[in-house]
CHARMM internal coordinates of N, CA and C (Angstrom, degrees):
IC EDIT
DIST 1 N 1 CA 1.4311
DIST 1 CA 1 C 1.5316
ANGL 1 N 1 CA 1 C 111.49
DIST 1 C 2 N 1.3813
ANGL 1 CA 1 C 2 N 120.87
DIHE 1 N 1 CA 1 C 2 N -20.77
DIST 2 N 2 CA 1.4034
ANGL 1 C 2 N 2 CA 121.45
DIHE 1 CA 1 C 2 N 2 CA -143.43
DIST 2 CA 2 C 1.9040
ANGL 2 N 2 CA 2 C 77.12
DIHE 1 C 2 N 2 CA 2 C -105.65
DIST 2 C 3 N 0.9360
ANGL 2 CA 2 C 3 N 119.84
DIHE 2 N 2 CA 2 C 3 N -28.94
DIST 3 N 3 CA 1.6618
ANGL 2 C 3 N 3 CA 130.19
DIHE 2 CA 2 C 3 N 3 CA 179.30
DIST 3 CA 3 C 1.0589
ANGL 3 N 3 CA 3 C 112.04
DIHE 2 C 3 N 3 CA 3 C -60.09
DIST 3 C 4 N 1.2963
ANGL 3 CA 3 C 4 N 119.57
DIHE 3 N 3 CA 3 C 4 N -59.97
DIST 4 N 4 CA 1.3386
ANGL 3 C 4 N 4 CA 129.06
DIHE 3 CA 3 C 4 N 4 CA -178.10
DIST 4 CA 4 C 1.8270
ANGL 4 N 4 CA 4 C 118.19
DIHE 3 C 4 N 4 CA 4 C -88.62
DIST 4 C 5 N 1.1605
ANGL 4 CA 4 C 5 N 113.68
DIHE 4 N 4 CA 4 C 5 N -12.75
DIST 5 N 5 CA 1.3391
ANGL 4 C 5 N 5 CA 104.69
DIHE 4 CA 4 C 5 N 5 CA 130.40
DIST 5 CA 5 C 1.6379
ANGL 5 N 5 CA 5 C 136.81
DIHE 4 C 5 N 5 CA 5 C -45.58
DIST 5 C 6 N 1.1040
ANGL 5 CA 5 C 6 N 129.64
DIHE 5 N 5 CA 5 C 6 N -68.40
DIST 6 N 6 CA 0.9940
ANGL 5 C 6 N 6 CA 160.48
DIHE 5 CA 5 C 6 N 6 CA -163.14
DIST 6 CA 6 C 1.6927
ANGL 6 N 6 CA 6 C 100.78
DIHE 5 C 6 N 6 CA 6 C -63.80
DIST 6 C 7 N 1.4888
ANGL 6 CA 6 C 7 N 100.14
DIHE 6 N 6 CA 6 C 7 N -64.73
DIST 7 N 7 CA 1.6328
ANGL 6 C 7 N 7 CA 111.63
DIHE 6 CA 6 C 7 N 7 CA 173.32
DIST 7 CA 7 C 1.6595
ANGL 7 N 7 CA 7 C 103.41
DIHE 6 C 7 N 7 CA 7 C -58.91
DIST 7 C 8 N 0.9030
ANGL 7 CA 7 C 8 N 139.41
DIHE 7 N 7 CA 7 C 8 N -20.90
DIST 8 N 8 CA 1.5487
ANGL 7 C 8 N 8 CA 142.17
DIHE 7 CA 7 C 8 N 8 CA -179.81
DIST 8 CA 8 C 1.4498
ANGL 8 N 8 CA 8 C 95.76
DIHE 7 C 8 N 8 CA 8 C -78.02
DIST 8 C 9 N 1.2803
ANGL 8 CA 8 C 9 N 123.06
DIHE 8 N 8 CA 8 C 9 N -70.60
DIST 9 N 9 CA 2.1537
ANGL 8 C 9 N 9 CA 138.03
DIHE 8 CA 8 C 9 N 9 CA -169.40
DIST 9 CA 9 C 1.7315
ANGL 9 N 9 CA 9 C 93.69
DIHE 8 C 9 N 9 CA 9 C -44.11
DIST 9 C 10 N 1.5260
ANGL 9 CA 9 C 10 N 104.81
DIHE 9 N 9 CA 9 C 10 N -51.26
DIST 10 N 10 CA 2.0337
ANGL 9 C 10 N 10 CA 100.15
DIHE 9 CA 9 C 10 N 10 CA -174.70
DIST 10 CA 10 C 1.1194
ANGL 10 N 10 CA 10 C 102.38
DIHE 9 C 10 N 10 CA 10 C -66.55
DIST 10 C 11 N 1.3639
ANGL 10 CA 10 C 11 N 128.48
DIHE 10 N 10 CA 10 C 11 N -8.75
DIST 11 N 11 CA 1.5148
ANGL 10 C 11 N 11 CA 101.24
DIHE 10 CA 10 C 11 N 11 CA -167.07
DIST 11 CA 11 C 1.5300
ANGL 11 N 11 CA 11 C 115.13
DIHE 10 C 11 N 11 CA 11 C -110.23
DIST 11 C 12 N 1.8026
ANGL 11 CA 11 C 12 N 99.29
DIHE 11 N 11 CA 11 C 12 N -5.48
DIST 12 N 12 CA 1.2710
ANGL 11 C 12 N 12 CA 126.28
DIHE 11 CA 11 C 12 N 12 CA 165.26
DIST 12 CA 12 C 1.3444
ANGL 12 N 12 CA 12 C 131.79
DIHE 11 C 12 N 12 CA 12 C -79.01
DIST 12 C 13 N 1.1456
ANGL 12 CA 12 C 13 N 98.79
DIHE 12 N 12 CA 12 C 13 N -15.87
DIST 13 N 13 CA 1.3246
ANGL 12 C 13 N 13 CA 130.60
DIHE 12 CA 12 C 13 N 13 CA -179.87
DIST 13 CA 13 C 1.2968
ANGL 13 N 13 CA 13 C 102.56
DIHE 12 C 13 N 13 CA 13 C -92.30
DIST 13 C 14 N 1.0458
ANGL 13 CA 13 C 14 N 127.89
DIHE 13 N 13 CA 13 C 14 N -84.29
DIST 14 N 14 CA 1.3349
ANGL 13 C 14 N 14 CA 124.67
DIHE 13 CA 13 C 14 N 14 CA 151.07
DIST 14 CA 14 C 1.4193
ANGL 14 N 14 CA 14 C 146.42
DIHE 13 C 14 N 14 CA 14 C 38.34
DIST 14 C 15 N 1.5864
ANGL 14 CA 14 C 15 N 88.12
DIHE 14 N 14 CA 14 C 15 N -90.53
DIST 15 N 15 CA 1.8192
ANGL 14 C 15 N 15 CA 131.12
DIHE 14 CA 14 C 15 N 15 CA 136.95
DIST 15 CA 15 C 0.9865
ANGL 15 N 15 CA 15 C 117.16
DIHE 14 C 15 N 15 CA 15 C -19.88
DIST 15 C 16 N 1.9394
ANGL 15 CA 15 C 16 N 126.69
DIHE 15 N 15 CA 15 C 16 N -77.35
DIST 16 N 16 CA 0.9902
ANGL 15 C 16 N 16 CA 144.64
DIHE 15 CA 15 C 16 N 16 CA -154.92
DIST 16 CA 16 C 1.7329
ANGL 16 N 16 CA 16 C 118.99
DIHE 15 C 16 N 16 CA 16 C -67.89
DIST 16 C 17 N 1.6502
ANGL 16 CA 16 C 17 N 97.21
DIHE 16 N 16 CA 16 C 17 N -43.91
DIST 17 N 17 CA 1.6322
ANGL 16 C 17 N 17 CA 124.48
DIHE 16 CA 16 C 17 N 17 CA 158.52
DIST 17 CA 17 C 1.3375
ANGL 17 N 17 CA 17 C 112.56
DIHE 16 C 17 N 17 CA 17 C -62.89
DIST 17 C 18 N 1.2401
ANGL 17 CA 17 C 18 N 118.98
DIHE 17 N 17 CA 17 C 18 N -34.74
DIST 18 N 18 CA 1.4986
ANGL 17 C 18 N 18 CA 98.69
DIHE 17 CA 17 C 18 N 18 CA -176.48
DIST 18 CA 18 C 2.1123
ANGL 18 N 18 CA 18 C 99.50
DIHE 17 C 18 N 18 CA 18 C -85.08
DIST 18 C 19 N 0.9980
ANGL 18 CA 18 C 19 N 84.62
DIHE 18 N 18 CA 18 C 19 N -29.60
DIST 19 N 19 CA 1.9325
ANGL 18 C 19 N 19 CA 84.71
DIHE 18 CA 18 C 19 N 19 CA -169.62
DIST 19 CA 19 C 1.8967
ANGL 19 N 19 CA 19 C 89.49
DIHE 18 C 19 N 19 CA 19 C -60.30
DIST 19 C 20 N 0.9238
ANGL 19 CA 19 C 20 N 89.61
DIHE 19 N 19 CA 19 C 20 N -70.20
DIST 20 N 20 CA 2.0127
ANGL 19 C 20 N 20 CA 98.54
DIHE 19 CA 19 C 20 N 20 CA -157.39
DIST 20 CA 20 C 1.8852
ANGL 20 N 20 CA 20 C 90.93
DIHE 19 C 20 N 20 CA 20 C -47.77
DIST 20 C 21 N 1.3231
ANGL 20 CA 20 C 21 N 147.36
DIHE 20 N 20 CA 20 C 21 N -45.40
DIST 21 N 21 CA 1.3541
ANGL 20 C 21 N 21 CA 158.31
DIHE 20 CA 20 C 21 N 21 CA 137.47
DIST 21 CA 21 C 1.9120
ANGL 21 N 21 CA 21 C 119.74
DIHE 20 C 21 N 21 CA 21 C -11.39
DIST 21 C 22 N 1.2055
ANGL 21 CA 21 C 22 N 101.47
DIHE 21 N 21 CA 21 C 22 N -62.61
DIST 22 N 22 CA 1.7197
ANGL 21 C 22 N 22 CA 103.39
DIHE 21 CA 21 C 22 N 22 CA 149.99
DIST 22 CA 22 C 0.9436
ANGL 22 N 22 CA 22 C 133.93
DIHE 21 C 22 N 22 CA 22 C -60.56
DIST 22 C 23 N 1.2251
ANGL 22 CA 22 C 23 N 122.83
DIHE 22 N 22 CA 22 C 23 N -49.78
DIST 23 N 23 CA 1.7439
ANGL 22 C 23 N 23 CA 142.12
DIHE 22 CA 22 C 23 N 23 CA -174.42
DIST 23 CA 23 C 1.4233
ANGL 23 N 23 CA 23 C 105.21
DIHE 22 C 23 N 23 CA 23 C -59.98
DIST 23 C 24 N 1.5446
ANGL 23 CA 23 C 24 N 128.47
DIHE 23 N 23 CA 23 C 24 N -23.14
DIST 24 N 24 CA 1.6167
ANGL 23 C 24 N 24 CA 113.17
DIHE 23 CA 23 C 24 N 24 CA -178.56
DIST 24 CA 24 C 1.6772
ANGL 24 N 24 CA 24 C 86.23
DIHE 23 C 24 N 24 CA 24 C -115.19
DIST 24 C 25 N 1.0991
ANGL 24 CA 24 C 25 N 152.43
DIHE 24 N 24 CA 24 C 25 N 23.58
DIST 25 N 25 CA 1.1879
ANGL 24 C 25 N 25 CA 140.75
DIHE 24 CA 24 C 25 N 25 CA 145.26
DIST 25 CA 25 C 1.8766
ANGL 25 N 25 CA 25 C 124.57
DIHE 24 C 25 N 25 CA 25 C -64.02
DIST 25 C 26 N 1.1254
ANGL 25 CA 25 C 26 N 123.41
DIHE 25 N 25 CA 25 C 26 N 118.52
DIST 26 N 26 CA 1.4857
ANGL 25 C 26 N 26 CA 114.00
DIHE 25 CA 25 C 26 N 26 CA -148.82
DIST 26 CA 26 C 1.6844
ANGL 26 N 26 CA 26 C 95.82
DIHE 25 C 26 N 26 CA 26 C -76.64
DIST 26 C 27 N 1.1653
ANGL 26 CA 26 C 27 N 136.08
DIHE 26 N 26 CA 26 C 27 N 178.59
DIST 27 N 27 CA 1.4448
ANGL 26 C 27 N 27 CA 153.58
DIHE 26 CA 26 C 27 N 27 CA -125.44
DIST 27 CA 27 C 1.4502
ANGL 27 N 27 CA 27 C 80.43
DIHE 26 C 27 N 27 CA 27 C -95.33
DIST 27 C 28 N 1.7372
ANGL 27 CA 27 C 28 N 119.41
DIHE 27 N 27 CA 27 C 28 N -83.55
DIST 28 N 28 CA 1.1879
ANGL 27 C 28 N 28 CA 148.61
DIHE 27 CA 27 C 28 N 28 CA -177.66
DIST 28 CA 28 C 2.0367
ANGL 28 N 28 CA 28 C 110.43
DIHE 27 C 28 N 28 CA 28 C -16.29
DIST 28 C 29 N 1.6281
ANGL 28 CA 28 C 29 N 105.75
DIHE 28 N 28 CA 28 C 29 N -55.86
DIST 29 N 29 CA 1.5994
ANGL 28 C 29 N 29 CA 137.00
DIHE 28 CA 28 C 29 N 29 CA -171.03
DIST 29 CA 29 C 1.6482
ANGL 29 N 29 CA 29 C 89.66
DIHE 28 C 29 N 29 CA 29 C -68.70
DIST 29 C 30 N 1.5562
ANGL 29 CA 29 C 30 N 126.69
DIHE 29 N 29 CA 29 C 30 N -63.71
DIST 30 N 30 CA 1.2467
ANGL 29 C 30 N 30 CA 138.70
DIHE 29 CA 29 C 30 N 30 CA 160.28
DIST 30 CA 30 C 1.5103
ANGL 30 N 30 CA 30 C 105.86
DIHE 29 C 30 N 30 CA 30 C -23.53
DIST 30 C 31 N 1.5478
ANGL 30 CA 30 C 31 N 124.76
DIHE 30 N 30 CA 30 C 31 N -99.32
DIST 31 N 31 CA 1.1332
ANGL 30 C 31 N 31 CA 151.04
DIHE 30 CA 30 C 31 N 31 CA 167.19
DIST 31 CA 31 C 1.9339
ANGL 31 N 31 CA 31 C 102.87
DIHE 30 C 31 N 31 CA 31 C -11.96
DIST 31 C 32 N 1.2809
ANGL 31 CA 31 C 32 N 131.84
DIHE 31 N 31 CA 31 C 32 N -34.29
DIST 32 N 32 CA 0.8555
ANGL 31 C 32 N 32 CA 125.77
DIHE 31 CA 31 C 32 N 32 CA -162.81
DIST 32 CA 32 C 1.4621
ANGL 32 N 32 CA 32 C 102.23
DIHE 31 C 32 N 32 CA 32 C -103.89
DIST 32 C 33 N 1.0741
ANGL 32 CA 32 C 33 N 113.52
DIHE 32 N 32 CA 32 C 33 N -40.76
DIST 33 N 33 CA 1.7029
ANGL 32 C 33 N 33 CA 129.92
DIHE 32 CA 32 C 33 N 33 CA 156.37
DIST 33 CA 33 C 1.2942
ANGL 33 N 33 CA 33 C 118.93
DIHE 32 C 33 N 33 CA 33 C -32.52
DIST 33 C 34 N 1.4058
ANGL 33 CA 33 C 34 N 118.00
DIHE 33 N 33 CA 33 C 34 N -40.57
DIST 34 N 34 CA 1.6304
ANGL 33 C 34 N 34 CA 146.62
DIHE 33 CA 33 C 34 N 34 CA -153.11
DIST 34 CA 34 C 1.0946
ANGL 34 N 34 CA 34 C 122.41
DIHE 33 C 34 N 34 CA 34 C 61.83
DIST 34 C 35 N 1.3832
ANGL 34 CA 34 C 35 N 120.45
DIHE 34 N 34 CA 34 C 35 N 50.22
DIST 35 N 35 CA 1.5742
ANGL 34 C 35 N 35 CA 124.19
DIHE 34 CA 34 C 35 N 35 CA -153.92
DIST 35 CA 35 C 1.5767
ANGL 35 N 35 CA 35 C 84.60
DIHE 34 C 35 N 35 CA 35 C -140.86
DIST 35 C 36 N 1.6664
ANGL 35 CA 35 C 36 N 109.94
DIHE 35 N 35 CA 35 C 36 N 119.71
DIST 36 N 36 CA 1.1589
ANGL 35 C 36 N 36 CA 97.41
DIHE 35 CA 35 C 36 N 36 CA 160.77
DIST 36 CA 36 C 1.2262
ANGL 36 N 36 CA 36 C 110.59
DIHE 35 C 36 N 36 CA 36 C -116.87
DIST 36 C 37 N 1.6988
ANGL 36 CA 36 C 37 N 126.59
DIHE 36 N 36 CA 36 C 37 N -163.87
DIST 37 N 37 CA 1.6047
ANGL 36 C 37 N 37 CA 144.10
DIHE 36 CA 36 C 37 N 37 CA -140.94
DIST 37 CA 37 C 1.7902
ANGL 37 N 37 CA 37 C 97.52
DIHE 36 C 37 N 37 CA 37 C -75.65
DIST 37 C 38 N 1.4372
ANGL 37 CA 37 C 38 N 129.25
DIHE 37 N 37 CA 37 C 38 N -37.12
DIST 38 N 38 CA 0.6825
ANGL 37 C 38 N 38 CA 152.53
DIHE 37 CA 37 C 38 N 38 CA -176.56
DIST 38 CA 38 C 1.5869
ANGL 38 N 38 CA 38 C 126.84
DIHE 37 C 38 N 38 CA 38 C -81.09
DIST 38 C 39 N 1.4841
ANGL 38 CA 38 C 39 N 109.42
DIHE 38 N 38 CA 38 C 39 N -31.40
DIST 39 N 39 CA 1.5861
ANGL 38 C 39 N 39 CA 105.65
DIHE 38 CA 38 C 39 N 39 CA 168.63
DIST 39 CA 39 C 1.7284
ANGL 39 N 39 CA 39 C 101.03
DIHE 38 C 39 N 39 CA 39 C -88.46
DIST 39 C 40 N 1.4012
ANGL 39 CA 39 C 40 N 136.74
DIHE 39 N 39 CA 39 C 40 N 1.15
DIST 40 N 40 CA 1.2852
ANGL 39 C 40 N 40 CA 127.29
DIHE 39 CA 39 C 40 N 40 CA 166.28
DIST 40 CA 40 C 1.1707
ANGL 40 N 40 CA 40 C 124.00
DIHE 39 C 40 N 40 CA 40 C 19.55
DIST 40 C 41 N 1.8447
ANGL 40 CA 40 C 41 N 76.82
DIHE 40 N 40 CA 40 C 41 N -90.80
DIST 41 N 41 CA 1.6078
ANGL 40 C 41 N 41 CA 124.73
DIHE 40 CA 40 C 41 N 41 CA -157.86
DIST 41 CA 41 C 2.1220
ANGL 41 N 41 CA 41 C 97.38
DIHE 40 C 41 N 41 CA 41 C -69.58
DIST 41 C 42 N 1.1387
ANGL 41 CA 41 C 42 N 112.76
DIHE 41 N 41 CA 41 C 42 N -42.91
DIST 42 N 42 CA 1.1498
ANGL 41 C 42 N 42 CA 107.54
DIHE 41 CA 41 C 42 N 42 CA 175.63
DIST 42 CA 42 C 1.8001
ANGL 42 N 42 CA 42 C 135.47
DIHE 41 C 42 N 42 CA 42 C -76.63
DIST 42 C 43 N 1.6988
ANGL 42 CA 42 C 43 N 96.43
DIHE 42 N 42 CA 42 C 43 N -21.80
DIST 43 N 43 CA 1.4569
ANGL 42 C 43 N 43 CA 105.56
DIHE 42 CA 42 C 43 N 43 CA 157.36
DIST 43 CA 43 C 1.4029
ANGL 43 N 43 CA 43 C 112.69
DIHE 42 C 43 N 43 CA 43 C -68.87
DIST 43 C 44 N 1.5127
ANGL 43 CA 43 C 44 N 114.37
DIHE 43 N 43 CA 43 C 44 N -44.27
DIST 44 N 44 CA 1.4060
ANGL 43 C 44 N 44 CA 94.06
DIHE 43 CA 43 C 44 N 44 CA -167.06
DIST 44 CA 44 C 1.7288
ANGL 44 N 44 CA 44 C 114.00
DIHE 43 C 44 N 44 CA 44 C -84.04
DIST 44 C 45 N 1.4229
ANGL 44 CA 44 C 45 N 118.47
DIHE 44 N 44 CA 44 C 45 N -4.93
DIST 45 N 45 CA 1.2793
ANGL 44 C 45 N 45 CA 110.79
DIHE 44 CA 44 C 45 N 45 CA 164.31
DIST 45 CA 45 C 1.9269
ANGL 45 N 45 CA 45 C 126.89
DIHE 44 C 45 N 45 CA 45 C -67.35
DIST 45 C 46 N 1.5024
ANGL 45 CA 45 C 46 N 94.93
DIHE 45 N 45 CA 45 C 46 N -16.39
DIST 46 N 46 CA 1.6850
ANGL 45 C 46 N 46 CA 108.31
DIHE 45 CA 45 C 46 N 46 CA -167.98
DIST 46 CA 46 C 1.6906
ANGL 46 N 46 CA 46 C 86.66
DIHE 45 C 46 N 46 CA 46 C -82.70
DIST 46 C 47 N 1.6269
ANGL 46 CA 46 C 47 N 115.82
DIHE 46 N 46 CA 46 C 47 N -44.04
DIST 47 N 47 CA 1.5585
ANGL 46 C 47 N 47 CA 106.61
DIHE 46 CA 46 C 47 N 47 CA -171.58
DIST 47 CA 47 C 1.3996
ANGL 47 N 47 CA 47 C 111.47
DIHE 46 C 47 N 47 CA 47 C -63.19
DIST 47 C 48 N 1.8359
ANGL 47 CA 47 C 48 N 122.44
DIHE 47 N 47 CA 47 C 48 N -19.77
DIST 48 N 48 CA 1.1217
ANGL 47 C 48 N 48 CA 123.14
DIHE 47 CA 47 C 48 N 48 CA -146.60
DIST 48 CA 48 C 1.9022
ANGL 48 N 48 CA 48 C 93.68
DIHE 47 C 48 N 48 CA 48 C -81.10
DIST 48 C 49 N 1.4527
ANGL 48 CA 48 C 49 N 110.82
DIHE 48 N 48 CA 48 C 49 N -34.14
DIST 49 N 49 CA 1.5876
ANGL 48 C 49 N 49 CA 146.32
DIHE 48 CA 48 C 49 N 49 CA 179.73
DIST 49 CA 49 C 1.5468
ANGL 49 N 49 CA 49 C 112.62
DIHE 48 C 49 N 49 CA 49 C -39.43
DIST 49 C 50 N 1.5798
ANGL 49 CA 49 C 50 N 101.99
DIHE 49 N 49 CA 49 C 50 N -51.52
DIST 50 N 50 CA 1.3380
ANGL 49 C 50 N 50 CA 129.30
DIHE 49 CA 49 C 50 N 50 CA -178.27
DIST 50 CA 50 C 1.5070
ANGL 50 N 50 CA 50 C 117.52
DIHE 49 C 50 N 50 CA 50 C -61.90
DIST 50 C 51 N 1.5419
ANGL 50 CA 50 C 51 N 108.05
DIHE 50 N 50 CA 50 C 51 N -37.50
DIST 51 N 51 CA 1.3324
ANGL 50 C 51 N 51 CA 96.85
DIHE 50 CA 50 C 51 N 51 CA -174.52
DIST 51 CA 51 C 1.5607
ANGL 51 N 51 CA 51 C 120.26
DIHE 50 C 51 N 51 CA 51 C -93.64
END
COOR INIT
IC SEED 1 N 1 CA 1 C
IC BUILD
């Protein structure tokens, strides 16, 4: 239980780093990436997946 706690917080964590991490990347840096303003929240849930 105490594992899968823990494995849940990194991956929340995760999340949080990748969102606040996108969000100051300018439109253009984004745009070239192919990531726009709007898949954010859904990139950073796939990175959150990964770890």
């Amino acid at each position: 239980m105490l594992y899968e706690l823990r494995h849940r917080f990194t991956r929340w964590l995760a999340y949080r780093q990748t969102i606040a991490s996108l969000r100051q990347v300018p439109d253009s840096t984004l745009a070239d990436a192919g990531i726009s303003r709007e898949e954010i929240r859904e990139r950073a849930r796939h990175a959150s997946l990964l770890r």
